[in-house]
Backbone bond lengths (Angstrom), bond angles and torsions (degrees), N, CA, C in turn:
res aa  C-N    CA-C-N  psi(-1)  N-CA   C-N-CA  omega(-1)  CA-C   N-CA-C  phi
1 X - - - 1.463 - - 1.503 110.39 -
2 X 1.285 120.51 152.26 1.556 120.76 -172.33 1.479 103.63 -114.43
3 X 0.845 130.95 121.20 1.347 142.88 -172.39 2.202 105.51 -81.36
4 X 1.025 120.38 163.23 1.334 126.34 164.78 1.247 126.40 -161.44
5 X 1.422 155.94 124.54 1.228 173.14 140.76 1.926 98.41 12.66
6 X 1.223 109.39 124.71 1.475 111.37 135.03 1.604 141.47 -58.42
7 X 1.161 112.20 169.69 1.452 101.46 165.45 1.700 122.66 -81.83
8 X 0.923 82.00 98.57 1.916 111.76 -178.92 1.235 109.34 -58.81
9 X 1.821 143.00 123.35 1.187 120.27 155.64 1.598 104.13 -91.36
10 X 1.018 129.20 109.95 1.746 124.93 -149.15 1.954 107.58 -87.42
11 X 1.664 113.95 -33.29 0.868 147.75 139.01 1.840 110.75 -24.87
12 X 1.062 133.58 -58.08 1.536 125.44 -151.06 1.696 74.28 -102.70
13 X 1.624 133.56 -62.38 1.128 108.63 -163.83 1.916 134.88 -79.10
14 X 1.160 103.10 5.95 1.102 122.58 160.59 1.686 112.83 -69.82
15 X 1.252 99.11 -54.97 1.583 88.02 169.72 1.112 127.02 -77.50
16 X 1.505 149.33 -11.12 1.212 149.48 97.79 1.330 123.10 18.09
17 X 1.159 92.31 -72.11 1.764 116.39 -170.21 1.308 111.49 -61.73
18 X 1.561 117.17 -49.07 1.309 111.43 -170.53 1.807 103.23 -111.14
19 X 1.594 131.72 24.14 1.619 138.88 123.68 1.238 111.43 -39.61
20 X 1.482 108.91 -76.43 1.811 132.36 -139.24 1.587 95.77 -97.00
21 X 1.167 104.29 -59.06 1.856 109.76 -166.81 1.946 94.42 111.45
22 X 1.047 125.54 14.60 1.681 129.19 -159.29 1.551 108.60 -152.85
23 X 1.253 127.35 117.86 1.189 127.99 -173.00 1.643 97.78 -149.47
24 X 1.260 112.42 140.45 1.550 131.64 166.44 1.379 113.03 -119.29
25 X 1.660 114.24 124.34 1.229 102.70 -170.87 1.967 92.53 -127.53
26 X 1.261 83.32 133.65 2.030 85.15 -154.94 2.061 78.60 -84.89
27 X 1.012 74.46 160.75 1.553 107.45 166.26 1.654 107.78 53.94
28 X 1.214 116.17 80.42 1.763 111.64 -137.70 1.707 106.10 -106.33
29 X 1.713 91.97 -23.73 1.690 107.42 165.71 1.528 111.83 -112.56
30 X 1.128 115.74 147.82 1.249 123.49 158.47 1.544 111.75 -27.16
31 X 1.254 119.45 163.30 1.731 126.94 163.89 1.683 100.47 -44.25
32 X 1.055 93.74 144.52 1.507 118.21 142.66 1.890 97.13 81.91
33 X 1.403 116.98 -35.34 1.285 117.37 177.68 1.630 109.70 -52.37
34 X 1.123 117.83 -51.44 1.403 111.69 -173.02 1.628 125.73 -67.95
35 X 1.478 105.76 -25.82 1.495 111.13 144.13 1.476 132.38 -51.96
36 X 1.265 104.72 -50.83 1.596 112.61 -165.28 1.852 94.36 -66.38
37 X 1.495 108.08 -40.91 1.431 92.92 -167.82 1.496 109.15 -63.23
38 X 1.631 104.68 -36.07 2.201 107.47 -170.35 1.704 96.41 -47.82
39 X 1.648 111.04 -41.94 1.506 109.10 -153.84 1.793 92.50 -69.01
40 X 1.156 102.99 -30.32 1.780 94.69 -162.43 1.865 100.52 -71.77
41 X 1.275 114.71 -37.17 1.401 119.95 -175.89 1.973 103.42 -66.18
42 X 1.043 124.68 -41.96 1.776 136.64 -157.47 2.029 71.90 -76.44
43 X 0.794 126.89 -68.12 1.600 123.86 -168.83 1.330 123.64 -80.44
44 X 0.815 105.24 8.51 2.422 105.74 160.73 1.475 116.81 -84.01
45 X 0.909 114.81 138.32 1.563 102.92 -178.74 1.363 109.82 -139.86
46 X 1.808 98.32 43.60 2.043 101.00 169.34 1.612 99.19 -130.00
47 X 1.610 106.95 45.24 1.417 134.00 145.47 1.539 112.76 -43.17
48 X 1.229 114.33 148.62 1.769 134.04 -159.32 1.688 82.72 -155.86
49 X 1.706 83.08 131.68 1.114 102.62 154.85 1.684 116.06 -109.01
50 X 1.360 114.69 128.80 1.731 102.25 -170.09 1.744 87.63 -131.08
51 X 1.207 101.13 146.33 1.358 138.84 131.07 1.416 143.89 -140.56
52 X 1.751 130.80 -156.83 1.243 123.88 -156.27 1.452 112.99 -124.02
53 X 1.140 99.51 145.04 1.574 89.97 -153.21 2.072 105.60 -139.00
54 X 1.123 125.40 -164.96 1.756 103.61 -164.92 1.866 80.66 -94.92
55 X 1.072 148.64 -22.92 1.196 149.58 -152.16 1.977 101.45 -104.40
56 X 1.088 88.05 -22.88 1.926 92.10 171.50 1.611 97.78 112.31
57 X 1.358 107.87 177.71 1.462 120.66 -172.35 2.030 115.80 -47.58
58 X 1.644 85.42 118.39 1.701 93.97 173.17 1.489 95.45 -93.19
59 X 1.294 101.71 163.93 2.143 117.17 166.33 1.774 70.89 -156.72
60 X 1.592 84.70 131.17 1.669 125.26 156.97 1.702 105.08 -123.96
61 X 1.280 86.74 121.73 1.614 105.73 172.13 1.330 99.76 -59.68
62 X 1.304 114.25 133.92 1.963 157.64 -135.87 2.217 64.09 -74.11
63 X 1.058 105.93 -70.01 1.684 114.64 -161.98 1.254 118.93 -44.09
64 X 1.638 102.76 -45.84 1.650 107.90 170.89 1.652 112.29 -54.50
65 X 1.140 109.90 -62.73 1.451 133.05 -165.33 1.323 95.60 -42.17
66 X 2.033 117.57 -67.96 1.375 100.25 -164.86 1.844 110.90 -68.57
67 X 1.124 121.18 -23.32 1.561 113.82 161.44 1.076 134.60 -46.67
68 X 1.211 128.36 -4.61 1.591 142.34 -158.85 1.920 86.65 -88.38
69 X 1.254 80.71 150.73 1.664 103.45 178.31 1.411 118.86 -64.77
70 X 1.390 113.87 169.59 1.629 94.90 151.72 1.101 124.71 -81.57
71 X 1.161 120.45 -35.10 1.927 122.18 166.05 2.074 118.68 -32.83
72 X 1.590 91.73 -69.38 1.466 127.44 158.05 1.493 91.34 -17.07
73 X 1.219 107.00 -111.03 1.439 129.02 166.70 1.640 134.74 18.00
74 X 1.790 94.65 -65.58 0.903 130.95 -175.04 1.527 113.93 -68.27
75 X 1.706 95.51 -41.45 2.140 110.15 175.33 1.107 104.21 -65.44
76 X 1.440 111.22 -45.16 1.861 114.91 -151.98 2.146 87.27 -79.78
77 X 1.454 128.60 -38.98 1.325 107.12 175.82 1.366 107.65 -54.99
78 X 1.291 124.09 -49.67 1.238 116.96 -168.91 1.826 138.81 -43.10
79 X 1.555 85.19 -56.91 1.228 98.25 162.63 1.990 118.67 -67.26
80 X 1.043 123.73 -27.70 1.388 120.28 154.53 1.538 122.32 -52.02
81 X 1.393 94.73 -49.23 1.694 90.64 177.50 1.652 124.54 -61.48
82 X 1.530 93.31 -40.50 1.748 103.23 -179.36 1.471 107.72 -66.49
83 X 1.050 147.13 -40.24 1.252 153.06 178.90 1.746 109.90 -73.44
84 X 1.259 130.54 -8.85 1.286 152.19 -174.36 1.418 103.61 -86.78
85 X 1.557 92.35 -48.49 1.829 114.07 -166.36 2.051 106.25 -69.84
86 X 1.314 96.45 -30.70 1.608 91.96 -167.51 1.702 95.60 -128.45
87 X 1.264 127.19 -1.10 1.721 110.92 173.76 1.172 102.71 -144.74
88 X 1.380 106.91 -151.05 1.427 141.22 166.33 1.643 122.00 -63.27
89 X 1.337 132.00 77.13 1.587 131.82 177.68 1.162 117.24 -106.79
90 X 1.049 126.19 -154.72 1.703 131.80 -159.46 2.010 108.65 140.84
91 X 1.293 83.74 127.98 2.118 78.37 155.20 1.403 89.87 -161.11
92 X 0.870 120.89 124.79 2.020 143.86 160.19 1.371 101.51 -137.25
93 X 1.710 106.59 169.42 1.538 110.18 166.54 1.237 115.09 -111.78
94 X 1.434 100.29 137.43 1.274 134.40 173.68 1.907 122.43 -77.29
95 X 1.669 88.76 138.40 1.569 86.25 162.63 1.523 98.50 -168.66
96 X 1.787 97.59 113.97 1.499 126.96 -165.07 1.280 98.78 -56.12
97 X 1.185 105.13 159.74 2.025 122.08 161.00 1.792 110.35 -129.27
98 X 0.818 118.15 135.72 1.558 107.82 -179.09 1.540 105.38 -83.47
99 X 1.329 105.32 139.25 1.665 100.12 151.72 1.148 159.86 -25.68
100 X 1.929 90.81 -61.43 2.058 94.86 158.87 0.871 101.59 -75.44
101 X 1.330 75.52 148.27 2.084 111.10 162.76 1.098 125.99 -50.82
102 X 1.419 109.50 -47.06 1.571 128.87 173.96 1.742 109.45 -50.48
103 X 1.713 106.12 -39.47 1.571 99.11 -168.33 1.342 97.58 -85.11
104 X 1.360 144.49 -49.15 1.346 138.42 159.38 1.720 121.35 -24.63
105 X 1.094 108.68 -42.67 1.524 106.33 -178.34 1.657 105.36 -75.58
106 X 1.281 102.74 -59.30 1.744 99.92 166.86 1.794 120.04 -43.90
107 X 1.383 115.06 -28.96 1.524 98.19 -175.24 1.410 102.55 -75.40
108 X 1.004 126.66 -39.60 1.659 128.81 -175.05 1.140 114.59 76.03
109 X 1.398 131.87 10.07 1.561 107.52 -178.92 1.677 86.23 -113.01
110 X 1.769 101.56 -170.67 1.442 108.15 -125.41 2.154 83.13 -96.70
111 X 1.386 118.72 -0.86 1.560 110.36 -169.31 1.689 89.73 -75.51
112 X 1.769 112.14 -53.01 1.215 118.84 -164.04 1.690 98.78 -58.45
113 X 1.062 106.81 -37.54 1.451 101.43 179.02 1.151 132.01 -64.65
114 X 1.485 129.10 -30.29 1.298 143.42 174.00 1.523 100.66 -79.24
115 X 1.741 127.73 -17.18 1.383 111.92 175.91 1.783 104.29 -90.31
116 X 1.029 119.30 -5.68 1.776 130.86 178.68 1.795 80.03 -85.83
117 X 1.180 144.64 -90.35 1.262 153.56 -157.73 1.752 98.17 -27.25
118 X 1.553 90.59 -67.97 1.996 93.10 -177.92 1.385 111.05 -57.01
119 X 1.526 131.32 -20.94 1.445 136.83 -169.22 1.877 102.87 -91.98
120 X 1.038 138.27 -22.60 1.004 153.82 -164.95 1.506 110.63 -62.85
121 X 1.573 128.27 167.61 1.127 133.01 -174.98 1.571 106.91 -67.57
122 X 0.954 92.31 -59.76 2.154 98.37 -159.45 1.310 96.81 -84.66
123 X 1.216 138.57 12.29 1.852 152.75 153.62 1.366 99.86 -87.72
124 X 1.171 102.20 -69.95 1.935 90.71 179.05 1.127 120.40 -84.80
125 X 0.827 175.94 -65.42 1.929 149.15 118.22 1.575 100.94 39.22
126 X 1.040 114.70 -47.79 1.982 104.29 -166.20 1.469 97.54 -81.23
127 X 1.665 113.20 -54.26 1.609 121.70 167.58 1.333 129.36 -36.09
128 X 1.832 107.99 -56.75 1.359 98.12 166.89 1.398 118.63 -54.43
129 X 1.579 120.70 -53.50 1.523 106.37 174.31 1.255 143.01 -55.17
130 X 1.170 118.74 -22.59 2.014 128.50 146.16 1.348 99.59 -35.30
131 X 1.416 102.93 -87.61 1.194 115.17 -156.66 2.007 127.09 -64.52
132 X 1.234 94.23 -16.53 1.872 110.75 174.57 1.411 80.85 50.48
133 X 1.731 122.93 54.76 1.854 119.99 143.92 1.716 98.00 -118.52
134 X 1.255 128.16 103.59 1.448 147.67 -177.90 1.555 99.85 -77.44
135 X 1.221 114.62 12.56 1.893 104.59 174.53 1.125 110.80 -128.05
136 X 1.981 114.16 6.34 1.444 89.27 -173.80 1.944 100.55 -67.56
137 X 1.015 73.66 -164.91 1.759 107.02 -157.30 1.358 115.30 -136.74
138 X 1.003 127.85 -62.03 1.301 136.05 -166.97 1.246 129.53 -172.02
139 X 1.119 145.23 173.69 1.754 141.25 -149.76 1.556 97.39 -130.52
140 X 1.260 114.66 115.71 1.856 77.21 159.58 1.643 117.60 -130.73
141 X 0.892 142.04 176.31 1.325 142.28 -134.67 1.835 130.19 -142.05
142 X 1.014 119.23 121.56 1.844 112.69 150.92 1.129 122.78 -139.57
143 X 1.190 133.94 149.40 1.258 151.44 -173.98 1.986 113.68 -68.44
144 X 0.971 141.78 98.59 1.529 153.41 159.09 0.893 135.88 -64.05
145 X 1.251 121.80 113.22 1.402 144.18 168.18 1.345 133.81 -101.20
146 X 1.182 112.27 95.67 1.846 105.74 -163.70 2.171 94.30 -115.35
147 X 1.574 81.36 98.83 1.898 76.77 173.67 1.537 90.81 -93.41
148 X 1.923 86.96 -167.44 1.689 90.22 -179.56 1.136 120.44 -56.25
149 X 1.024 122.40 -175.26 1.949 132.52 -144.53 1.159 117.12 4.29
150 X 1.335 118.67 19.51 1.797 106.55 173.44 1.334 99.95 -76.79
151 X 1.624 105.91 158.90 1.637 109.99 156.13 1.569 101.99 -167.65
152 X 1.355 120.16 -144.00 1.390 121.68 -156.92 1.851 99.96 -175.38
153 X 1.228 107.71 110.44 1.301 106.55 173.14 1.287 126.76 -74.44
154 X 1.192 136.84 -167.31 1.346 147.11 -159.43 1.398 97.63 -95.09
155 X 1.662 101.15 124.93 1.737 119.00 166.10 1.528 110.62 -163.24
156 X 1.176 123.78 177.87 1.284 137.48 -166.17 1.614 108.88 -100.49
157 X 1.363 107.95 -30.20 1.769 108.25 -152.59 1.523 111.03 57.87
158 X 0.937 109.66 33.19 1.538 99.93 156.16 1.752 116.31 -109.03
159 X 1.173 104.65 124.41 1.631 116.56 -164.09 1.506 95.20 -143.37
160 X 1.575 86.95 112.97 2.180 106.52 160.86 1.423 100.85 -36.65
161 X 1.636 108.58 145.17 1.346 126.99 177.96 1.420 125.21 26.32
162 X 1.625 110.00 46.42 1.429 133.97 179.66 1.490 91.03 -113.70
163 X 0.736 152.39 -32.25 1.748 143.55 -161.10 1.109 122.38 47.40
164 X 1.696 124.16 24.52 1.375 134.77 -166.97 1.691 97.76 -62.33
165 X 1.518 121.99 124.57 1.524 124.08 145.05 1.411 114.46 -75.05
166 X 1.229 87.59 -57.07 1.669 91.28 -171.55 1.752 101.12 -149.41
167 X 1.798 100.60 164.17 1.315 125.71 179.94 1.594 113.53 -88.96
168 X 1.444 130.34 173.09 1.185 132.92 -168.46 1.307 85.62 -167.68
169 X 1.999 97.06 138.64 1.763 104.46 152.10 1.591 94.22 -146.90
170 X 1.549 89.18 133.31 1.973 81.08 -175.35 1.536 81.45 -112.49
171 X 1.154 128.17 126.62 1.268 155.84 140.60 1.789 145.70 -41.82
172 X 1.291 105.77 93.90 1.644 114.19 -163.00 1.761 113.57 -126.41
173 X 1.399 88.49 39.38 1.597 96.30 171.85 1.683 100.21 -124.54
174 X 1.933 107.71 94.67 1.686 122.02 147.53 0.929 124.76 -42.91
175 X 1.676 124.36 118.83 1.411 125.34 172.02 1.486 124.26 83.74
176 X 1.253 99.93 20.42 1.767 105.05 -179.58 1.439 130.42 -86.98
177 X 0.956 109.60 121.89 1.685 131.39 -159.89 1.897 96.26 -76.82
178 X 0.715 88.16 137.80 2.314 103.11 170.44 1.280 92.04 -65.42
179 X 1.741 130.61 -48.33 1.540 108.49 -152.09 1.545 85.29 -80.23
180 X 0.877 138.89 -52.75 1.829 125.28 179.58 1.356 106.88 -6.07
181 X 1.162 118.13 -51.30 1.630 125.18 -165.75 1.512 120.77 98.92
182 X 1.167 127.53 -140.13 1.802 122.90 160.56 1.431 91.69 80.03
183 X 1.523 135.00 1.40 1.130 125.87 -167.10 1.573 129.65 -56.41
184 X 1.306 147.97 97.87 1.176 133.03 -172.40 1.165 113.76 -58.96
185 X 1.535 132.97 116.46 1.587 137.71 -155.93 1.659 95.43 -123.30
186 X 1.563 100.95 140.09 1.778 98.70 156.47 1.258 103.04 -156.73
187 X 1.746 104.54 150.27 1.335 126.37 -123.03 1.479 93.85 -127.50
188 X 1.419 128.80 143.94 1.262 118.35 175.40 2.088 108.66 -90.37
189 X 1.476 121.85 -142.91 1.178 113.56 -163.08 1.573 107.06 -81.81
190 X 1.490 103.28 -18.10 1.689 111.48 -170.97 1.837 100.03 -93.76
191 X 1.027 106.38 -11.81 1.541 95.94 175.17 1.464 99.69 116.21
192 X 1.472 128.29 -36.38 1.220 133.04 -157.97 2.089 116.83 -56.90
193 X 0.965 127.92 115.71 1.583 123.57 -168.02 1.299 122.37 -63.32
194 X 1.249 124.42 101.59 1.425 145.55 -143.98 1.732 113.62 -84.82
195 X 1.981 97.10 -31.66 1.241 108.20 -174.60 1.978 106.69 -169.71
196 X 1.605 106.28 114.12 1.716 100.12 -174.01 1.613 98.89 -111.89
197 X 1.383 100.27 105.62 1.241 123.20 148.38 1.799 131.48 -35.15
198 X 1.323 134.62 97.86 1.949 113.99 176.95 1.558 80.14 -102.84
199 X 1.593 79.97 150.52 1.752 101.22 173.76 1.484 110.16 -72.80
200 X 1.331 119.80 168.89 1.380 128.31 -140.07 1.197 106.05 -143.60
201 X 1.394 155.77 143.04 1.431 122.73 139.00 1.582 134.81 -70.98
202 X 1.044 135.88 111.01 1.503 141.35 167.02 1.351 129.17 106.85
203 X 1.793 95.50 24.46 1.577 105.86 -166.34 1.611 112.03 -89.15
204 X 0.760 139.45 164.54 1.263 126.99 145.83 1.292 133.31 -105.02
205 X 1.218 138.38 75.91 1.372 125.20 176.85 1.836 126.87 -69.92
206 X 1.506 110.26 133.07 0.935 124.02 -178.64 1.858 121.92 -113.24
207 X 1.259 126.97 119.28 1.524 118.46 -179.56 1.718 106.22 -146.12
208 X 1.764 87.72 150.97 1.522 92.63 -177.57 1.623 121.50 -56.48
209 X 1.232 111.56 176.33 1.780 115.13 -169.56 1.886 84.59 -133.11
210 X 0.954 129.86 129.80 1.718 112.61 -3.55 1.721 101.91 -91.72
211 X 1.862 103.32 158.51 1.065 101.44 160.43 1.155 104.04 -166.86
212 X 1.471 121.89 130.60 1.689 130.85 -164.07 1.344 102.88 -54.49
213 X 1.060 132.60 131.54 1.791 138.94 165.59 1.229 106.28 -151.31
214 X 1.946 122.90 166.96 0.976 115.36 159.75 1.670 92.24 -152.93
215 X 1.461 105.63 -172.90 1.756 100.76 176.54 1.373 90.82 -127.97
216 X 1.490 117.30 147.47 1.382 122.66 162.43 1.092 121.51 -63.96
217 X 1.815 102.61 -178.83 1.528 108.10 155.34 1.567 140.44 -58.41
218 X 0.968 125.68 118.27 1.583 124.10 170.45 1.160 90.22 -52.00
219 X 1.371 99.88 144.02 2.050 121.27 160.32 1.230 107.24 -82.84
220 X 1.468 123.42 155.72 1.354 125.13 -177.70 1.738 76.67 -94.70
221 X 1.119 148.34 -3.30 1.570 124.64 167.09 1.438 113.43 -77.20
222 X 1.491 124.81 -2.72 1.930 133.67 174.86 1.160 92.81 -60.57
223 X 1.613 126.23 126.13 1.275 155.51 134.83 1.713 111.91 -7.22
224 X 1.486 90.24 -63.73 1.732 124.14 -170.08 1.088 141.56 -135.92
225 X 0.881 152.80 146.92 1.493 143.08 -164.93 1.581 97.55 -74.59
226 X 1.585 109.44 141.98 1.235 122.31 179.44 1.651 106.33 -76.18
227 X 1.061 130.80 109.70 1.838 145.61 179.23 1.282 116.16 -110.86
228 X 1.659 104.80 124.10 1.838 119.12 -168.77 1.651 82.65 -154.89
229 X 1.139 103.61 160.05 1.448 148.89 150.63 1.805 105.51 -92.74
230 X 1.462 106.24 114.56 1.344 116.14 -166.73 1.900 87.42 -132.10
231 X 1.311 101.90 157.01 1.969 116.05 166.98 1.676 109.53 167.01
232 X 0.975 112.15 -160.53 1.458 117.60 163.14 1.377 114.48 -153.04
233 X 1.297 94.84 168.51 2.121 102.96 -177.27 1.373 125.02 -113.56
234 X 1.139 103.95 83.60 1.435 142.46 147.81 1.602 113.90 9.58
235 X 1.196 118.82 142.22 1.743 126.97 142.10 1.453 102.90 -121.07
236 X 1.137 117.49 158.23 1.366 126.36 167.06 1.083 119.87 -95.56
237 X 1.371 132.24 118.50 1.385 148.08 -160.39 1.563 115.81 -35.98
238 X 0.866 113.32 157.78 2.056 102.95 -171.69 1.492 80.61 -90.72
């Protein structure tokens, strides 16, 4: 699928961008792109469920996970919660994009494609100019799944020899209510929530790295699992 630009006022969010460090730019693809991608994400089913664990990042295949017992179940919340309580946690589902270009063009479907689209010339050209970072490079990408009780605790995205400028969540959840939860939150130095984000369909939000955020709990009253295209934009290491 070929992706294409909305009508951009490039001008208002640039100045935005470089006020706040946070810019939403609604309507971020052309028609119909931001559909085609929700439909391609609601129908894959080599979904990962990942979270954090004392040994470093688990992914349980979407299949294993929902097979798990109630016993099962019951351990693996546990240990999510305790690790929630004193660090860094998270569990949503995942679905990777590779880096090269080369492996993106070979997968052919439309996620890898929309991470070639964000990596692209006249995508990054518009990005660097938001953002006044002249090295990004490239975008890179995974697909999100936040059902009920998923969420994501408080961190910066700042990661050694990541070259993160900035974060991205392009947004493909219609009709989403705040009390659902899934809220994208960011926090000033005391923790206190500065600004709560509800997901959107077809927005793009863009913010500097580092910057404390986290997403809440999904409500078990969400319809649907909350679905975005999340990554950040890159320089390539000198």
């Amino acid at each position: 699928m070929a992706f294409a630009l909305g009508t951009i006022d490039v001008a208002a969010i640039r100045a935005a961008f470089r006020a706040d460090g946070h810019v939403v730019i609604r309507d971020f693809l052309a028609p119909e792109g931001a559909e085609e991608l929700r439909r391609h994400l609601i129908a894959r089913r080599d979904w990962a469920v990942v979270l954090n664990t004392e040994s470093g990042v688990r992914e349980i295949p979407a299949a294993v996970y929902d097979a798990l017992d109630d016993a099962q179940r019951e351990t693996l919340d546990r240990m999510v919660a305790a690790r929630a309580r004193t660090g860094f946690q998270y569990r949503y589902g995942a679905l990777r994009v590779p880096d090269d270009d080369d492996a993106r063009r070979a997968s052919g479907d439309a996620l890898s494609a929309f991470a070639r689209f964000m990596s692209s010339p006249t995508v990054v050209d518009l990005l660097r100019d938001v953002t006044g970072h002249d090295d990004i490079a490239f975008a890179d990408a995974q697909g999100t799944r936040y059902a009920p009780g998923d969420f994501l605790t408080r961190h910066d995205d700042a990661v050694e020899g990541k070259h993160r400028r900035a974060a991205y969540v392009f947004s493909l959840s219609p009709g989403w209510q705040p009390e659902w939860g899934g809220l994208l939150l960011f926090h000033d130095a005391a923790g206190d929530v500065t600004r709560g984000v509800t997901p959107d369909m077809g927005s793009l939000r863009l913010f500097s790295v580092p910057a404390d955020h986290s997403v809440s709990h999904v409500a078990p009253s969400a319809p649907d699992a909350r679905l975005s295209v999340t990554g950040w934009l890159r320089a390539h290491p000198n």
